[in-house]
GUROKOL-72941 format. One record per residue (C-alpha): x, y, z. Coordinates in steps of 0.001 Angstrom, whole numbers, padded with zeros to 6 digits, always signed. Example, Ala and Ser with C-alpha at 12.3 -4.5 7.8 and 13.67 -1.06 7.14 Angstrom:
! residues 2
+012300-004500+007800
+013670-001060+007140
***
This chain:
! residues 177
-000639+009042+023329
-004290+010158+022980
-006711+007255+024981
-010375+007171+023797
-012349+004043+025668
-016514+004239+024492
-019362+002424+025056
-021618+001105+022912
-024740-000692+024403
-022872-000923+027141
-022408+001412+030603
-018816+002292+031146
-017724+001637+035105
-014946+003636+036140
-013331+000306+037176
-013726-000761+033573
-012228+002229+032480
-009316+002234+034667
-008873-001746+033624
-008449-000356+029992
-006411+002446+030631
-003921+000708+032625
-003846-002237+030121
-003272+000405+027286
-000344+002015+029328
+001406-001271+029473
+001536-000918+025664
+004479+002135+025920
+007175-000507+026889
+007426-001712+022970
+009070+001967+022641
+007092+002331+019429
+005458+005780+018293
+001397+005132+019481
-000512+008000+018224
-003558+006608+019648
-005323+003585+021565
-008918+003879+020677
-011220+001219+022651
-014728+000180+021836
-016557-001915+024471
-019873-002726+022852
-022371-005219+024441
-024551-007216+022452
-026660-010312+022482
-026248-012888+019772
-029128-016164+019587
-030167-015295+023495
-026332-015406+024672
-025517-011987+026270
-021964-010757+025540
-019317-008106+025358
-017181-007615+022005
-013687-005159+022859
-012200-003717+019991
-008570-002172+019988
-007365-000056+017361
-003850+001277+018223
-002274+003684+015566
+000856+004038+015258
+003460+006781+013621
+004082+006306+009474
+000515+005325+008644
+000425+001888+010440
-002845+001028+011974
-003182-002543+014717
-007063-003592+015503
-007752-006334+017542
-011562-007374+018011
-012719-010033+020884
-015808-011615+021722
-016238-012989+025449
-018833-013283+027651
-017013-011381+030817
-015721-007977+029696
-012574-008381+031692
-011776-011691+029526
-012342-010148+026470
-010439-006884+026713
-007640-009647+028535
-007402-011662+025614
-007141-008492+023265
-004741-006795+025097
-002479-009608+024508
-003199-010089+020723
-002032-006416+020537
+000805-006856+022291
+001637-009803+020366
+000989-007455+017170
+003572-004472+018968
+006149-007108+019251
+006005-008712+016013
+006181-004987+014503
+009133-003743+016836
+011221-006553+016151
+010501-006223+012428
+012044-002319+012650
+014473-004051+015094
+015960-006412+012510
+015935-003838+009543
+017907-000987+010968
+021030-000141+009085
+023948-000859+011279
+026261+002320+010987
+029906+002328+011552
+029144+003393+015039
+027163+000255+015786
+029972-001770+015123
+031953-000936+018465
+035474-001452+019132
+036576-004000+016460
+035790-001848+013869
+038382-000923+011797
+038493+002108+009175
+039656+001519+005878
+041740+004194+006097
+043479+002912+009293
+044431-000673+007631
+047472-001143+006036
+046981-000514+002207
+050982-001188+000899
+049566-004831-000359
+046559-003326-001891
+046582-002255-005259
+043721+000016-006527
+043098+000245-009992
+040803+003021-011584
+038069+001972-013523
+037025+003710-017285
+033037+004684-016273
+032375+004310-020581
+033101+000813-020137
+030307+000075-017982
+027301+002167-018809
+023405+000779-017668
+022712-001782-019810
+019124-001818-021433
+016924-005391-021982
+018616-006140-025420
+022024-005565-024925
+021792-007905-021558
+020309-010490-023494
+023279-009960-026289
+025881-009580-023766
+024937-012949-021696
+024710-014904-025095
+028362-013671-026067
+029788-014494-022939
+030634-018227-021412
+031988-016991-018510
+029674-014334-016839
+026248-015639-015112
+024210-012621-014543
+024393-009378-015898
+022603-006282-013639
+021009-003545-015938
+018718-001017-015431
+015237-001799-016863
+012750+000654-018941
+011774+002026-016181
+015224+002719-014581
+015048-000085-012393
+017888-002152-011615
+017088-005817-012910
+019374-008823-012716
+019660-011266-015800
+020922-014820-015510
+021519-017761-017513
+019758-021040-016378
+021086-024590-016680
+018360-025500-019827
+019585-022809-021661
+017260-020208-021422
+017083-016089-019244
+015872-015652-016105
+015045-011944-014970
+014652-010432-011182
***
């Protein structure tokens, strides 16, 4: 991970910098992919009040890009309070790739069972004729759903070769998703 802490209108302490460097190396437990921690520290004075704005901008592997910007009057509070937002920011991200992951086979452990390895005499298989159900375009969805009482929804793939899902609703008319 590449650090960069700067200064703007403001001297840079080497406690200060160590402050920011170790708070930025507490970001690597999050196992996500940091590119780079970039860190402005910019004093300024706003209507006579002096103060210290710390800015965060963390980027992160696939094009994903985290800045934080805080406004204290101690510098220490400020890049405190940021340091947490970002954190707060890595753990809302990590457990969004968390819950998405594609649980394999693998994943499952020991109660998994092949379908090969269950007992198939019971089951009975029957082939299906692929001419019978071809993509469907926008009209013939429409004239299929009106034909049929039984069937709700009917998938077909749109104009654009998009799969789209076509329903009936209680008053009658199509909905389309």
């Amino acid at each position: 991970m590449n650090k960069h802490i700067v200064g703007r209108h403001f001297e840079l302490t080497d406690p200060i910098k160590e402050y920011v460097e170790s708070a930025i190396d507490g970001l690597e437990k999050y196992n996500l992919d940091i590119i780079s921690a970039t860190t402005l520290i910019s004093g300024d004075e706003k209507n006579g009040k002096k103060g210290f704005s710390v800015e965060f901008v963390i980027k992160l592997k696939e094009k994903y890009t985290i800045v934080i910007t805080q406004r204290d009057k101690d510098v220490y509070a400020a890049t405190d309070i940021a340091i947490e937002r970002v954190k707060k920011s890595l753990r809302r991200h990590a457990d969004k790739i968390k819950d998405h992951k594609i649980t394999s086979f693998k994943d499952l452990g020991a109660d998994a069972v092949a379908i090969s390895d269950t007992d198939t005499e019971d089951v009975d298989i029957v082939p299906m004729d692929l001419e019978l159900h071809k993509p469907m375009d926008f009209d013939e969805a429409i004239l299929a759903l009106k034909e049929e009482k039984k069937r709700q929804f009917i998938v077909f793939n749109d104009n654009d070769g998009l799969m789209r899902v076509m329903y009936k609703r209680a008053d009658g008319k199509f909905g389309l998703y």
